[in-house]
DSSP file (Angstrom, degrees, kcal/mol; ACC not computed):
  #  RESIDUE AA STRUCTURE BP1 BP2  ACC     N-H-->O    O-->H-N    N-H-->O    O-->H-N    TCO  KAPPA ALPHA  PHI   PSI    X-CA   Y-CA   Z-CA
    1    1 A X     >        0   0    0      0, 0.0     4,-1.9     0, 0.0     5,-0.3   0.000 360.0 360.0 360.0 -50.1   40.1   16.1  -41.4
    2    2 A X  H  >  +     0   0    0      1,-0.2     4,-0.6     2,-0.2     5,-0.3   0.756 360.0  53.0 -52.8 -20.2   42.1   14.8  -38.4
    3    3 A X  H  > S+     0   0    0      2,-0.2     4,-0.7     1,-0.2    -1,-0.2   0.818 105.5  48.9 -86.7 -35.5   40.0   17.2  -36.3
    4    4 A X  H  > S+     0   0    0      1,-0.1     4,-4.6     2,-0.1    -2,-0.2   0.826 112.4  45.6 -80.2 -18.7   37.1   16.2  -37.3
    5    5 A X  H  X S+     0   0    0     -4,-1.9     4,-2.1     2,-0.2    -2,-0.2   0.721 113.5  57.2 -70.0 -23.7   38.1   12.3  -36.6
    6    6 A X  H  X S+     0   0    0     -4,-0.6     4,-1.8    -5,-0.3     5,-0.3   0.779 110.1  40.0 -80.3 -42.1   39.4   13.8  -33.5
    7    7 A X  H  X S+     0   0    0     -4,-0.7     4,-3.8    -5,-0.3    -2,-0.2   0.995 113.0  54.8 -35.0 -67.7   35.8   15.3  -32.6
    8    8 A X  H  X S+     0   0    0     -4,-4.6     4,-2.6     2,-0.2     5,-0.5   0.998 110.6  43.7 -54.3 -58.9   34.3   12.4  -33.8
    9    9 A X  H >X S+     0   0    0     -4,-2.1     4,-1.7     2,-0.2     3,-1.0   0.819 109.2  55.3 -44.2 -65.4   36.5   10.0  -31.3
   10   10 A X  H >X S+     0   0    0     -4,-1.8     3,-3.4     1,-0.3     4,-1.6   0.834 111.2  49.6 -63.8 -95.5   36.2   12.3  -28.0
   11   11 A X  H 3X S+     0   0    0     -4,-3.8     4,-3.7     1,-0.3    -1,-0.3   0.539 111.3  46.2 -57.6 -18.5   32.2   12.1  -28.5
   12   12 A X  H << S+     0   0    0     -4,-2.6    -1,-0.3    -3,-1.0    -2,-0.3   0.727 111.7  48.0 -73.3 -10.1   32.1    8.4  -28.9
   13   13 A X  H <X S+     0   0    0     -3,-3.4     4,-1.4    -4,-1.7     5,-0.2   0.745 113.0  51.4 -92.1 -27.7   34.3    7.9  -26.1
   14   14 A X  H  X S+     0   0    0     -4,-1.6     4,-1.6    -5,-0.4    -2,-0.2   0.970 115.2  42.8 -89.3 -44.6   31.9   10.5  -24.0
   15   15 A X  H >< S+     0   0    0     -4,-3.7     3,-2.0    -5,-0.2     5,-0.1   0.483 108.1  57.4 -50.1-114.5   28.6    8.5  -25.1
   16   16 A X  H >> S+     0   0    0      1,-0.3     4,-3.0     2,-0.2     3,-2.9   0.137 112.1  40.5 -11.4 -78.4   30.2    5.3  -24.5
   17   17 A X  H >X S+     0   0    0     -4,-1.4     4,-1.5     1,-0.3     3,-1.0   0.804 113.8  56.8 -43.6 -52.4   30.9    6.5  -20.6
   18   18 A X  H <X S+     0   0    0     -3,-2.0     4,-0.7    -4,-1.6    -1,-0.3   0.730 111.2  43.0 -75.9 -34.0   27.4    8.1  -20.6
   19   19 A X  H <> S+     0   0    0     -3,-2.9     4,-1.8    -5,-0.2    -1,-0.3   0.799 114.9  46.7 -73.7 -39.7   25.9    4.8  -21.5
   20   20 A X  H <X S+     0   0    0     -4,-3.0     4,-0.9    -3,-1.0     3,-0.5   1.000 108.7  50.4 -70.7 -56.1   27.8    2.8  -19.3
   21   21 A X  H  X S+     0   0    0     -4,-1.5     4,-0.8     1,-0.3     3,-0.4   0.608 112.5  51.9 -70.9 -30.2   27.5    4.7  -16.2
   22   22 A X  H >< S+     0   0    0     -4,-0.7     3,-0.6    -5,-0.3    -1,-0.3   0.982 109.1  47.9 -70.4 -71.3   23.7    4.8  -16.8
   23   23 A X  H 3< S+     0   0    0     -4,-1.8    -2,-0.2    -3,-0.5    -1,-0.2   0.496 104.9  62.0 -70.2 -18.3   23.5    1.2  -17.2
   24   24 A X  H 3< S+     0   0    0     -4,-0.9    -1,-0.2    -3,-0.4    -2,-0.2   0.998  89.3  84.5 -66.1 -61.9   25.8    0.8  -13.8
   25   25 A X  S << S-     0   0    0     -4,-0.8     2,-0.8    -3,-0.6    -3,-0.0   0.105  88.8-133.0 -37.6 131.0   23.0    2.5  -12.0
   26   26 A X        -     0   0    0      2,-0.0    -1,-0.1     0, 0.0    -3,-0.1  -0.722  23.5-143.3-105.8  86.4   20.6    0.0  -11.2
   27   27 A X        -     0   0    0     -2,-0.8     2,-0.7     1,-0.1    -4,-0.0  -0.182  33.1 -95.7 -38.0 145.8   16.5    1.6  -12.4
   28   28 A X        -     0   0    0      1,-0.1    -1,-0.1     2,-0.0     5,-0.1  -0.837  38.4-121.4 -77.0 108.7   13.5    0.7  -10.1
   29   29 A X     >  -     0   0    0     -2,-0.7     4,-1.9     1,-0.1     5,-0.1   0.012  14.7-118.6 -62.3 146.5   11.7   -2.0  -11.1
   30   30 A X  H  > S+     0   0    0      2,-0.2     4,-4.2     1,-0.2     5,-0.2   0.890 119.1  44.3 -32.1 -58.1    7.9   -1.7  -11.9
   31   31 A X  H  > S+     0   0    0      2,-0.3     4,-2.1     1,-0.2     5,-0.2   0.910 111.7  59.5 -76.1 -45.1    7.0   -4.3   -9.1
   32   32 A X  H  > S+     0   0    0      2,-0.2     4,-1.1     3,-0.2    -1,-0.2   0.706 110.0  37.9 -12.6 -59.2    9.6   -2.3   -6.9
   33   33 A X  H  X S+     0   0    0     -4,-1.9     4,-1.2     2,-0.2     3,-0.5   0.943 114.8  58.1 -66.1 -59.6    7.8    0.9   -7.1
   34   34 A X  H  X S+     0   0    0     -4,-4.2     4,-0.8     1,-0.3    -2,-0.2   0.781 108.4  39.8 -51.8 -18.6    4.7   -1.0   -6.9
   35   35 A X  H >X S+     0   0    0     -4,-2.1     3,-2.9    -5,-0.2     4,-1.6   0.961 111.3  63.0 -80.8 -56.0    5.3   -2.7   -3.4
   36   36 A X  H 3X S+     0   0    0     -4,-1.1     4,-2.2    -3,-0.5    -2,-0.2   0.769 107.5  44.9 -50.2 -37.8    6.9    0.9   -2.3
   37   37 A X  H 3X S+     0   0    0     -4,-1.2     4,-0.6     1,-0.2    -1,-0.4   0.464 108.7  53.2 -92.4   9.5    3.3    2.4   -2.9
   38   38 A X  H <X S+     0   0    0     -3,-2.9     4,-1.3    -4,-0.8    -2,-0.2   0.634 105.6  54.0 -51.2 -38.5    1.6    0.0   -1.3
   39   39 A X  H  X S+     0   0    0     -4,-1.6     4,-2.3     1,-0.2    -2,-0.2   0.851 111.6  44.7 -61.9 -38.8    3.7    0.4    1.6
   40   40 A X  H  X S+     0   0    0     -4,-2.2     4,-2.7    -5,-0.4     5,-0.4   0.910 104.4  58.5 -75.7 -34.2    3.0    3.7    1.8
   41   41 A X  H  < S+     0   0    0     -4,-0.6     5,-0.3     1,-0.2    -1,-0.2   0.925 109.8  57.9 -47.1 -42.2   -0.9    3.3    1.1
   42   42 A X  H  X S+     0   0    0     -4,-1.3     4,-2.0     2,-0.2    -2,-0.2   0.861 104.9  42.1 -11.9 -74.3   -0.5    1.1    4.4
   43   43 A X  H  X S+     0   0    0     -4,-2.3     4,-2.8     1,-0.2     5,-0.4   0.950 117.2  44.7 -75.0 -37.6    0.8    3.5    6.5
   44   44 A X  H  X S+     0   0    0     -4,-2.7     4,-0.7     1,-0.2     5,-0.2   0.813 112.6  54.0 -75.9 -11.9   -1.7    6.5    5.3
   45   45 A X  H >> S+     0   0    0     -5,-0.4     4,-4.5    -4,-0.2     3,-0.8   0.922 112.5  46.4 -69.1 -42.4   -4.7    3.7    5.6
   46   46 A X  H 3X S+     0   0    0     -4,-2.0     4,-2.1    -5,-0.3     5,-0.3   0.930 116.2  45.8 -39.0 -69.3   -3.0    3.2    9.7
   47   47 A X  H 3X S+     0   0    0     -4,-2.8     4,-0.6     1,-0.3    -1,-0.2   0.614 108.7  55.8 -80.1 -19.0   -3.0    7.1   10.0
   48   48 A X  H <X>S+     0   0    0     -3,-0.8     4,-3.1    -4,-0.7     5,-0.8   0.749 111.1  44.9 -82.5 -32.8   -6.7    7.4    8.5
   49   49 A X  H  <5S+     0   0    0     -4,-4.5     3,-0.4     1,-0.2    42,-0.3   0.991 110.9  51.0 -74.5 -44.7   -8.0    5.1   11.1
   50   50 A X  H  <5S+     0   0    0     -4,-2.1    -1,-0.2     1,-0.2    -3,-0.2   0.696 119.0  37.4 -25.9 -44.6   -6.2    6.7   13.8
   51   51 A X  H  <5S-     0   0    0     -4,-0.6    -1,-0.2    -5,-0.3    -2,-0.2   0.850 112.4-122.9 -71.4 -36.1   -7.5   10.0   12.7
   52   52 A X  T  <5 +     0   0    0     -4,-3.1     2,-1.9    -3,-0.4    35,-0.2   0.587  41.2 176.9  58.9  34.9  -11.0    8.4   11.8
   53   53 A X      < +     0   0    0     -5,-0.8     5,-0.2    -6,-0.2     4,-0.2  -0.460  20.3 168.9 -84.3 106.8  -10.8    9.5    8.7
   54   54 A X  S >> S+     0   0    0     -2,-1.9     4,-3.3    30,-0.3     3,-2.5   0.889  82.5  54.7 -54.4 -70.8  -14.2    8.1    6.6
   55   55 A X  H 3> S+     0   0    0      1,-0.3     4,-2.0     2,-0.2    -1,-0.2   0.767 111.0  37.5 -31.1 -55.8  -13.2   10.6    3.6
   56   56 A X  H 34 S+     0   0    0      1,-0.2    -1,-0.3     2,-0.2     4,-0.2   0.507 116.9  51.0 -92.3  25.0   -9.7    9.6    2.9
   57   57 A X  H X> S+     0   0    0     -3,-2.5     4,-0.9    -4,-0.2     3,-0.8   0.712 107.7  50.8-118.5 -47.1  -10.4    5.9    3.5
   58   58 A X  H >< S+     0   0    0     -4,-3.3     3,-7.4    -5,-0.2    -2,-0.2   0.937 110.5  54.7 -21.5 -84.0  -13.6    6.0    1.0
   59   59 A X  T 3< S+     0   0    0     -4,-2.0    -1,-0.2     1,-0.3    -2,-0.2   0.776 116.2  37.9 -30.9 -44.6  -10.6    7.8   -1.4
   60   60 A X  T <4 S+     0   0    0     -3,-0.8    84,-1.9    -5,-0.2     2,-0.6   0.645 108.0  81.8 -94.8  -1.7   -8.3    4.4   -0.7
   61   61 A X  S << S-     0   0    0     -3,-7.4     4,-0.1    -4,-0.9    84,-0.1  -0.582  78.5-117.3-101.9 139.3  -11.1    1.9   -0.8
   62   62 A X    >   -     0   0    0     -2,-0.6     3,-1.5    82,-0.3    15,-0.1  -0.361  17.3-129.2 -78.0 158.1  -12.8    0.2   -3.6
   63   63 A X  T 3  S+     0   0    0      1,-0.3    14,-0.3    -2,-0.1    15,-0.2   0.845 119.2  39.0 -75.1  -7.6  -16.6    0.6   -4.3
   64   64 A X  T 3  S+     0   0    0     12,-0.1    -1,-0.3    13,-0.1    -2,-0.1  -0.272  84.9 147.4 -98.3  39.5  -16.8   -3.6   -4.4
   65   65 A X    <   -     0   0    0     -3,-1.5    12,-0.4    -4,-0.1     2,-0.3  -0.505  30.4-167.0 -80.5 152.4  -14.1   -3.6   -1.2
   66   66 A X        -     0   0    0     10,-0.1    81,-4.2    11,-0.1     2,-0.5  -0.994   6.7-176.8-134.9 139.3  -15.3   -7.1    1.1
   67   67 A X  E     -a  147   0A   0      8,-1.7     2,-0.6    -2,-0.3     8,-0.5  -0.948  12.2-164.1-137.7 110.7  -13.6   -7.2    5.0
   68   68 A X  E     -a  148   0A   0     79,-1.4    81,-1.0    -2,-0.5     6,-0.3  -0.964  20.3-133.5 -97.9 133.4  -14.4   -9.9    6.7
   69   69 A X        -     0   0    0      4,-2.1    80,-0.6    -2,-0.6    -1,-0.1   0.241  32.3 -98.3 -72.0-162.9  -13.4   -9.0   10.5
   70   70 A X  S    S+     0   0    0      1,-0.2    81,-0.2    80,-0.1    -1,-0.1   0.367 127.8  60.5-100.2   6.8  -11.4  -11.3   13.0
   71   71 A X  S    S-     0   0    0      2,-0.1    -1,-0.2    79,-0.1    -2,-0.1   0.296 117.5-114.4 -99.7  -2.9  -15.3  -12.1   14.1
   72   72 A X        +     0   0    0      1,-0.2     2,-0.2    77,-0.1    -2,-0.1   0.705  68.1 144.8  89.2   3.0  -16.2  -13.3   10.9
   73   73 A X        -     0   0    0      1,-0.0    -4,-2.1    -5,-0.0     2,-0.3  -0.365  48.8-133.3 -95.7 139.7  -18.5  -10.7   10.3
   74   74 A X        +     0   0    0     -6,-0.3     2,-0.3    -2,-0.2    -6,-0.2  -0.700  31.9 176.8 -91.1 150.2  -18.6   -9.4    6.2
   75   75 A X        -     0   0    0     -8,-0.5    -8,-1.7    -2,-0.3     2,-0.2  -0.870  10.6-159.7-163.5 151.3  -18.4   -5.4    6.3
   76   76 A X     >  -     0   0    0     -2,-0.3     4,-1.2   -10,-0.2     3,-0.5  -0.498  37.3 -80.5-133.5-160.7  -18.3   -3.5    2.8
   77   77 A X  H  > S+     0   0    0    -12,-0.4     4,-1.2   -14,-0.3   -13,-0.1   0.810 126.5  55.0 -77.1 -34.6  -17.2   -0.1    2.0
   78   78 A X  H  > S+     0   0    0      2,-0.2     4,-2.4     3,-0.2    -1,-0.2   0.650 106.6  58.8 -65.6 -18.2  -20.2    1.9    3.0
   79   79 A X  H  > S+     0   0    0     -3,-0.5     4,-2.3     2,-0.3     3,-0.4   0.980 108.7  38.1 -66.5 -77.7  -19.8    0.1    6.5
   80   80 A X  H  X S+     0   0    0     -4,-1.2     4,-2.8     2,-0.2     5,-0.3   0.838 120.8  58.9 -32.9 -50.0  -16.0    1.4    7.3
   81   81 A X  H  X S+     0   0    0     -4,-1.2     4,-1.0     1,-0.3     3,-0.3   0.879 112.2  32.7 -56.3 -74.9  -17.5    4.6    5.6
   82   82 A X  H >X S+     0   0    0     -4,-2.4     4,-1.8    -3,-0.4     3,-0.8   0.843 114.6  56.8 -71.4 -60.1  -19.9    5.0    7.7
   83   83 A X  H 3<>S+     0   0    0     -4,-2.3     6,-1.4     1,-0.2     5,-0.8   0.856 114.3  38.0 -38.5 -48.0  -18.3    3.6   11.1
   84   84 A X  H 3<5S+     0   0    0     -4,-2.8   -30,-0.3    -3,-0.3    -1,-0.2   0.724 118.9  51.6 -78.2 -19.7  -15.2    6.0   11.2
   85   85 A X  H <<5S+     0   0    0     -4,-1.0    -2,-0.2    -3,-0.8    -1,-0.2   0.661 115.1  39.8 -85.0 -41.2  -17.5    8.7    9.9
   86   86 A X  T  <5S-     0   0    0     -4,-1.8    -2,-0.2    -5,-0.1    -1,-0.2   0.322 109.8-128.8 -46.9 -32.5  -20.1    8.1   12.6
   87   87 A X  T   5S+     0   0    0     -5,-0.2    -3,-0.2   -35,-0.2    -4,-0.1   0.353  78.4 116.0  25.6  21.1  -17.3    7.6   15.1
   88   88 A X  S   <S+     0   0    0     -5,-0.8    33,-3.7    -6,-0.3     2,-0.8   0.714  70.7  68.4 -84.9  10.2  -18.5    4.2   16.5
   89   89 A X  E    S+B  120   0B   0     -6,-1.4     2,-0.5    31,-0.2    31,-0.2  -0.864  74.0 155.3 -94.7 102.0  -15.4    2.9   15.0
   90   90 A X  E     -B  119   0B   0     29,-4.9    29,-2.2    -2,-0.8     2,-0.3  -0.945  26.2-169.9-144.7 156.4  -12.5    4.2   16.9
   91   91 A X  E     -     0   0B   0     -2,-0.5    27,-0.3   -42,-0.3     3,-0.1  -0.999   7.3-175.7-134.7 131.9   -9.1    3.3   17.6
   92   92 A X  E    S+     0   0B   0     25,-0.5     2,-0.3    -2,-0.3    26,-0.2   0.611  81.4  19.8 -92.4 -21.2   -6.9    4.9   20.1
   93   93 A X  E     +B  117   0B   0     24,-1.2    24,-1.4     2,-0.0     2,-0.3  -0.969  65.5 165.9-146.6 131.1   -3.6    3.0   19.4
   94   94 A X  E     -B  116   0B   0     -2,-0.3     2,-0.3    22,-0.2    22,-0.2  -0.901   7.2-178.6-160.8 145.7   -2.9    1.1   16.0
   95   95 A X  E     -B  115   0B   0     20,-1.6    20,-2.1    -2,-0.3     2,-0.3  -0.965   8.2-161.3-129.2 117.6    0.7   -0.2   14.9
   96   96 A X  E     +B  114   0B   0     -2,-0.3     2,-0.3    18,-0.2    18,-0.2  -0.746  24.8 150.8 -89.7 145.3    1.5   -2.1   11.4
   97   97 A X  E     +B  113   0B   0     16,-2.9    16,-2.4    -2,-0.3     3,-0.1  -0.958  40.7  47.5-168.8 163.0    4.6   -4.1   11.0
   98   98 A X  E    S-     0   0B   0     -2,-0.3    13,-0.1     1,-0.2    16,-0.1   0.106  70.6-176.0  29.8  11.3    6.0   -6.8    9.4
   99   99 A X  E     -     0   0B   0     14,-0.2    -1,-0.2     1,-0.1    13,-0.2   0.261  12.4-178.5  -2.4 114.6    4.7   -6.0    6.0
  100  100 A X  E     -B  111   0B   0     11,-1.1     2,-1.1    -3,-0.1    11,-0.7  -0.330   4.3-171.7-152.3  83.1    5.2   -7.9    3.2
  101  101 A X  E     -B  110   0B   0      9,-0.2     2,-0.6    -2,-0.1     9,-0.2  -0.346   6.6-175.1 -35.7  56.0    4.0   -7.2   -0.5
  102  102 A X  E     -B  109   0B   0     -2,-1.1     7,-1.6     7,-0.8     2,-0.5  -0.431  22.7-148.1 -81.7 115.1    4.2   -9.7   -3.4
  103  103 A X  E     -B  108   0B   0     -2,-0.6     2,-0.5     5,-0.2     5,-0.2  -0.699  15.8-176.1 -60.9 103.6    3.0   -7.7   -7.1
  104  104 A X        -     0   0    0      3,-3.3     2,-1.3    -2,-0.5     4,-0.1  -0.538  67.0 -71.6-112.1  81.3    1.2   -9.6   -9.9
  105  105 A X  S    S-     0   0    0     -2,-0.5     2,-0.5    31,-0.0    -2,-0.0  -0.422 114.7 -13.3  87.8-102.9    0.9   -7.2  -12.4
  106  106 A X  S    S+     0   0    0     -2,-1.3     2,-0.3    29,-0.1    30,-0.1  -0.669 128.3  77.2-111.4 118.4   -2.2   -4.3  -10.9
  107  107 A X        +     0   0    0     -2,-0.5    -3,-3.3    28,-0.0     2,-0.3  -0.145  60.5 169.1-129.2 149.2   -3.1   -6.9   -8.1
  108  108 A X  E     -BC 103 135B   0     27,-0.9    27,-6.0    -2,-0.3     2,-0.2  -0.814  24.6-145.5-165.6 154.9   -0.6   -7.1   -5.1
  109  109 A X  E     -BC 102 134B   0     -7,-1.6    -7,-0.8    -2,-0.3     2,-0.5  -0.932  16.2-151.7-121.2 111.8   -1.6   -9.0   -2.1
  110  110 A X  E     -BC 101 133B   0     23,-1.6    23,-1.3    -2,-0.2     2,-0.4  -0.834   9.8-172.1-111.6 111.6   -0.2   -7.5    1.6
  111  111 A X  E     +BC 100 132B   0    -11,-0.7   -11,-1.1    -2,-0.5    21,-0.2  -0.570  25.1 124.1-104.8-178.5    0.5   -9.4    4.7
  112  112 A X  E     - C   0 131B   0     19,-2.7    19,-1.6    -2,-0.4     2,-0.3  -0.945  48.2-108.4-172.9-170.9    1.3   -7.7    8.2
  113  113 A X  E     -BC  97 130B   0    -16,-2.4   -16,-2.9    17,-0.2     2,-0.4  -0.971  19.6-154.0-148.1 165.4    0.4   -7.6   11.3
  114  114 A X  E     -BC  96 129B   0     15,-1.6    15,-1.6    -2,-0.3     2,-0.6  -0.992   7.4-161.4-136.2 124.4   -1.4   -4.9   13.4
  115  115 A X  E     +BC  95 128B   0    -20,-2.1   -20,-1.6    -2,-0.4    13,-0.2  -0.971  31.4 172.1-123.4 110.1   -1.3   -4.3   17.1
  116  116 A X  E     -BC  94 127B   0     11,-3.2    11,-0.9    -2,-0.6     2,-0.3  -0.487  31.6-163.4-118.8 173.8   -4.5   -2.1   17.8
  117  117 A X  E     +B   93   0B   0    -24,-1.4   -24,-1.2     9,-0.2   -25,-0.5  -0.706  56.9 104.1-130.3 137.2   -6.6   -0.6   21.3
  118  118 A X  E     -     0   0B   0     -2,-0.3     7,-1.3   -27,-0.3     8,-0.3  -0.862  58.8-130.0 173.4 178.6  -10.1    0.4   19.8
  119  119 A X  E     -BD  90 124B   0    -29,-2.2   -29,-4.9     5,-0.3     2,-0.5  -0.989   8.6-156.0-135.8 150.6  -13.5   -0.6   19.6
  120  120 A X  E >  S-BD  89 123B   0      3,-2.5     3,-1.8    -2,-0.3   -31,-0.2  -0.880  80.3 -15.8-138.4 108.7  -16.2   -1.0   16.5
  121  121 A X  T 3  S-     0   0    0    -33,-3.7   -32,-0.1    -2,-0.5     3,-0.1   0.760 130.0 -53.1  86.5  11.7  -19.8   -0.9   17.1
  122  122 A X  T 3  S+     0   0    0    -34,-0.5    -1,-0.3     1,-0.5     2,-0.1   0.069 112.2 116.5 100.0 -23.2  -19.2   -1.3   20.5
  123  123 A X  E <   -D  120   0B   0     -3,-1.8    -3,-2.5     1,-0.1     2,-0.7  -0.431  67.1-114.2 -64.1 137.0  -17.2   -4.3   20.3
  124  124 A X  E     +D  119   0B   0     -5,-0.2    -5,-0.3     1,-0.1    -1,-0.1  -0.769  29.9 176.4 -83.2 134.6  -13.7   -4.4   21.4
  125  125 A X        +     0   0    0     -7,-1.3    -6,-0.2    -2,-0.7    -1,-0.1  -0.010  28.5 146.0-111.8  31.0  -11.2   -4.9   18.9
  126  126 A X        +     0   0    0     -8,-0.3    -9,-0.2   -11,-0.1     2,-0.2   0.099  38.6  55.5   3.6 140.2   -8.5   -4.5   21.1
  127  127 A X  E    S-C  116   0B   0    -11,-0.9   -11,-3.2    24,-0.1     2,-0.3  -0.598  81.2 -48.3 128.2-177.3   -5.6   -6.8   20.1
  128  128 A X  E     +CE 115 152B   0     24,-0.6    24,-4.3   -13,-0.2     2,-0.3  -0.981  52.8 166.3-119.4 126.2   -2.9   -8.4   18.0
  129  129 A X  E     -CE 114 151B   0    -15,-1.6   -15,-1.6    -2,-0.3     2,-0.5  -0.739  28.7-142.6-148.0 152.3   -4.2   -9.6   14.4
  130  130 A X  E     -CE 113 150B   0     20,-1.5    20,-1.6    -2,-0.3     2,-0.5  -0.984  30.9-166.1-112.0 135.8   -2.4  -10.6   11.2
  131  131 A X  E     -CE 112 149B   0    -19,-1.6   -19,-2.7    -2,-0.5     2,-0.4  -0.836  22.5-151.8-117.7 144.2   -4.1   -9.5    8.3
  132  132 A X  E     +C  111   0B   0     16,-2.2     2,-0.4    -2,-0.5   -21,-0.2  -0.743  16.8 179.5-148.6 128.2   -4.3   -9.8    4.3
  133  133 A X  E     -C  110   0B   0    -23,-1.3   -23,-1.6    -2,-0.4    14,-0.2  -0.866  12.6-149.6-111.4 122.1   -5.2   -7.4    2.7
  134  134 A X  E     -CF 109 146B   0     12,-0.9    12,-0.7    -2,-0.4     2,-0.5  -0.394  15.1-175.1 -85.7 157.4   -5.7   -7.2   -1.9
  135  135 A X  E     -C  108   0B   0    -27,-6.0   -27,-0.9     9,-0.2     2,-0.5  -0.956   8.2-160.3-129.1 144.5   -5.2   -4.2   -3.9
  136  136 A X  E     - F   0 143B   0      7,-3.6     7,-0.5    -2,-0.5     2,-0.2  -0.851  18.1-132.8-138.9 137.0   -5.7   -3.5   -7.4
  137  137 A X  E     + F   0 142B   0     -2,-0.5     2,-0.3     5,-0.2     5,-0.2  -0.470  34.2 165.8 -56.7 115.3   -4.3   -0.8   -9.8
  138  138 A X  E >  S- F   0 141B   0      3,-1.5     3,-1.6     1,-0.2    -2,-0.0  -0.944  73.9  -2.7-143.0 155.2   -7.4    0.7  -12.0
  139  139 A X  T 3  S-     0   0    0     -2,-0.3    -1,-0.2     1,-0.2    -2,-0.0   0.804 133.1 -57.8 -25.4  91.0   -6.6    4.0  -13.8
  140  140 A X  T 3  S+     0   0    0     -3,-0.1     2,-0.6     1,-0.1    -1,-0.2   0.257 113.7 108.4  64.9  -5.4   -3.3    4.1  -12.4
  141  141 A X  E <   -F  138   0B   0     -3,-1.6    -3,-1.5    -5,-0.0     2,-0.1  -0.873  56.9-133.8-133.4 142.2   -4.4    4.1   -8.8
  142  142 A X  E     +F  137   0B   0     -2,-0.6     2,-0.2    -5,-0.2    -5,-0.2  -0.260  29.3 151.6 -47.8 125.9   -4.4    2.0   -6.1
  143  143 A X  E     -F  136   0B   0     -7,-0.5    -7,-3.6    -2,-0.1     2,-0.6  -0.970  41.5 -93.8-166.7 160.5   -7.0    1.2   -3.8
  144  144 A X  E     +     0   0B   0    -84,-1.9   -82,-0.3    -2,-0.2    -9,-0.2  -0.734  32.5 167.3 -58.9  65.2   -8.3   -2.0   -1.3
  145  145 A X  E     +     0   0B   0     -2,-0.6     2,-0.2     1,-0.2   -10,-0.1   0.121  63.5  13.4-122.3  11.2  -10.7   -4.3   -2.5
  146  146 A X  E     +F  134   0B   0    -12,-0.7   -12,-0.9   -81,-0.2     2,-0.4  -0.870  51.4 169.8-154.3 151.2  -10.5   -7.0    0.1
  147  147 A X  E     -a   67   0A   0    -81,-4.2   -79,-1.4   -14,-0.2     2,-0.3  -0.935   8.4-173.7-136.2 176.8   -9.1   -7.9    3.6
  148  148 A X  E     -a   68   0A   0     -2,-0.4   -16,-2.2   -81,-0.2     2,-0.4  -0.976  15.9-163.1-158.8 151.0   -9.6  -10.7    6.1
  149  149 A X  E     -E  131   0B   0    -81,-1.0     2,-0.3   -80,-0.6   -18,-0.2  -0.953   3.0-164.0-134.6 154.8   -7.9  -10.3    9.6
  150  150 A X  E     -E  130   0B   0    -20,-1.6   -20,-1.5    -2,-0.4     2,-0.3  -0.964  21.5-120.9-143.7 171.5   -7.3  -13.1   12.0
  151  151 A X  E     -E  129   0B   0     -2,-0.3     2,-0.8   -22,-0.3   -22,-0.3  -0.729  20.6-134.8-107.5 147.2   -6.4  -12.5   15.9
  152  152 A X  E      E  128   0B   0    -24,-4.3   -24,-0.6    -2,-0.3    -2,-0.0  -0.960 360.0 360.0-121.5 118.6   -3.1  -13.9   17.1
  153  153 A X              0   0    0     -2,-0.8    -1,-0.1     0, 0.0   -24,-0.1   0.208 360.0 360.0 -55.5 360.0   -3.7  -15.7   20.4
């Protein structure tokens, strides 16, 4: 009987630790992950335009996506599609930085800033721009369903 009491005690004292030590260890919060894959949708959107890839930027964009440029100009998903795909959209240099993600749930909202060389449509879009850009989560994935960019003078 004492052996089994002895048993018993040595596993509660090894759950106990197992529980605490779990609970020291701090899990990654929902909105946490969520900002983390935003950041990274970010970077691979940067590294599709740079490439001028139409395919995988369709794949991150929504089929209602709205961009209004730093010209004011409304552009929709078939546009980008079609510009980088086309190549009269092209960028030879683009940099994102200052990121900064706030999560409501599936919507998060990104702002940054972008330091680009390129032209669209013939225009230069050359420059230094702050952007925000919305996302929403819809079966489990992310994708872009508006931006607005403005030029910093």
């Amino acid at each position: 009987m004492k052996a089994r009491i002895g048993y018993v005690l040595i596993f509660v004292v090894v759950l106990t630790a197992a529980v605490l030590g779990a609970a020291s260890v701090p899990a990654q919060s929902s909105d946490d992950k969520s900002k983390d894959e935003i950041v990274a949708l970010e970077n691979a959107r940067n590294q599709a335009i740079l490439r001028g890839d139409a395919a995988a930027l369709g794949r991150m964009t929504s089929d209602d996506y709205t961009f209004i440029t730093l010209r004011g100009e409304m552009r929709s998903k078939a546009d980008i599609v079609k510009g980088f795909a086309s190549g009269t959209f092209k960028y030879d240099s683009r940099e994102i930085s200052d990121l900064n993600v706030r999560v409501f749930g599936d919507a998060a909202v990104v702002t940054g800033r972008a330091t680009q060389r390129g032209a669209e449509n013939g225009k230069d879009y050359s420059g230094d721009y702050r952007f925000t850009r919305v996302y929403v989560k819809r079966k489990g994935q992310w994708s872009t369903v508006a931006l607005q960019t403005t030029r910093v003078e």
